[in-house]
Structure formats: structure tokens, C-alpha cells
N, C-alpha and C positions, 0 to 999 in steps of 0.2 A: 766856481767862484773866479774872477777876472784875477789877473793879477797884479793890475794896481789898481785905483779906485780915488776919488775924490771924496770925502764926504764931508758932510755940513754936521757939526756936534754942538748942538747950543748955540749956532748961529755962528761957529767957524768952520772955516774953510780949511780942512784937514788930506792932504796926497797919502795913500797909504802902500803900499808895495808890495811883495811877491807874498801874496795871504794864500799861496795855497802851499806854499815853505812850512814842510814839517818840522814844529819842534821838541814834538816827542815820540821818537820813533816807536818806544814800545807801545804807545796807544794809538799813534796816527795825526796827532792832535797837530793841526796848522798855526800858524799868525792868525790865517783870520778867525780861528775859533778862539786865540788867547784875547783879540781884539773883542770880542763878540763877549766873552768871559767877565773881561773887566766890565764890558759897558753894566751888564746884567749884577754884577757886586758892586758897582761905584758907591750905590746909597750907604751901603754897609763899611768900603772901604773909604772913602775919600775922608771922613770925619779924624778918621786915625793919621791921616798924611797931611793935611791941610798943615800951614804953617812951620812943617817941619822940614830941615834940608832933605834931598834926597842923595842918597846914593845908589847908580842902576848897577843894576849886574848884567849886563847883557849876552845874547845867546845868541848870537848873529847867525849862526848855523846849526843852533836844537843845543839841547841840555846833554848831549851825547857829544860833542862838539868843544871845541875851545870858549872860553868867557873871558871878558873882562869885566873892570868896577872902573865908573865914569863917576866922579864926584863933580868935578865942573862941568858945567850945563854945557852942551854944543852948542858950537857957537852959530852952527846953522838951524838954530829950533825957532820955532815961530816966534814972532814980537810977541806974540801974547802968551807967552810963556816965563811965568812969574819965577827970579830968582833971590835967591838970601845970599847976603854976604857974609864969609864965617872966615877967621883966619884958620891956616895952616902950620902948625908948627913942625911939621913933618917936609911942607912943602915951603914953607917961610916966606909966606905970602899970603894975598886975601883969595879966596876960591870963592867961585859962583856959582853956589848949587842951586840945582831945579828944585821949585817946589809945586809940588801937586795939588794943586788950589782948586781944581776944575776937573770933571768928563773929557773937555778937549786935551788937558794936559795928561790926560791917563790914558787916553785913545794914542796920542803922539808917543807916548813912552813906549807903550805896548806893540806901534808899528817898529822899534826901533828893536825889539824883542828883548827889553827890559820885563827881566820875566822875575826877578828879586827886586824887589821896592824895601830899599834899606833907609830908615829913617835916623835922623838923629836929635 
């Protein structure tokens, strides 16, 4: 598998990056299979996430590795990456979470190795 990649998801244009980055060392398992994962569950998963903020947990270097939780949206995600505004009272401000409305928006989380999709 290359390891970045272009692809087209619904008629977007999606960059995707080191898909052969293990992120689960005990089984092997890559980006590109967690990319490939999601595509294959969307029907099932996307109906649960649809209009709900998200918050990623991300795994930049496997689940064996350090994570963080991103609640506000990066501010380098695609235009077409739909967001909700929700206040913070922790952060005492308005936060812009991502919402997972789309395949393109699940394929983009998942190159970003948001491997927890925490809903609110």
C-alpha cells in the first residue's frame, strides 16, 4: 500500500497519509485497514454520529502509544467538513466540534487516526 494516497469519497477529494503506520501492534492492523474499516461500517456507523458533536481521540502513533482528545475541529480540515457550535464551560468559550455527517468526514477522521469517535 503507498503511503499517501489521494482519494475521491463521494465526489471528494481526500490526501491520506502513512496507511501502512501500524496502529495496532498486537495484531498488525495499519491506517490503511482502520480507513478501509470505517469505509466498510459507515452504513451502520454514520446514522449514530450524524448531527452529534464529535470528540477524536486520536492515536497519532498506534493505541500502544501516546493519544490525545481534540474537541475543536482542526482548523486544517477540509471546507467540507461540517462543524456545531457548542459552548465550553470548562474552556469559557464557544468550541467547534466536527461533525460526522458524511463517508468523506469518516475517511478524514480516520486518516488523522481518530480511532475513538466520542459523541455528544
Amino acid at each position: 500500500m503507498p503511503e499517501k494516497a489521494e482519494l475521491v469519497v463521494e465526489g471528494k477529494k481526500l490526501a491520506v497519509s502513512n496507511l501502512n503506520k501500524v496502529l495496532y501492534p498486537k495484531v498488525g492492523f495499519t491506517k490503511g485497514q482502520v480507513i478501509d474499516y470505517y469505509i466498510r461500517i459507515a452504513p451502520v456507523l454514520l446514522p449514530h454520529l450524524r448531527d452529534r458533536p464529535l470528540t477524536m481521540k486520536r492515536y497519532p502513533n498506534g493505541v500502544d502509544a501516546e493519544f490525545f482528545y481534540e474537541k475543536n475541529c482542526p482548523s486544517h480540515r477540509p471546507k467540507w467538513v461540517k462543524t456545531a457550535k457548542v459552548w465550553s464551560e470548562g474552556n469559557n468559550r464557544i468550541m467547534h466540534y466536527c461533525l460526522a455527517q458524511d463517508l468523506p468526514t469518516l475517511v478524514w477522521a480516520a486518516n488523522l487516526a481518530d480511532l475513538e469517535l466520542h459523541t455528544s
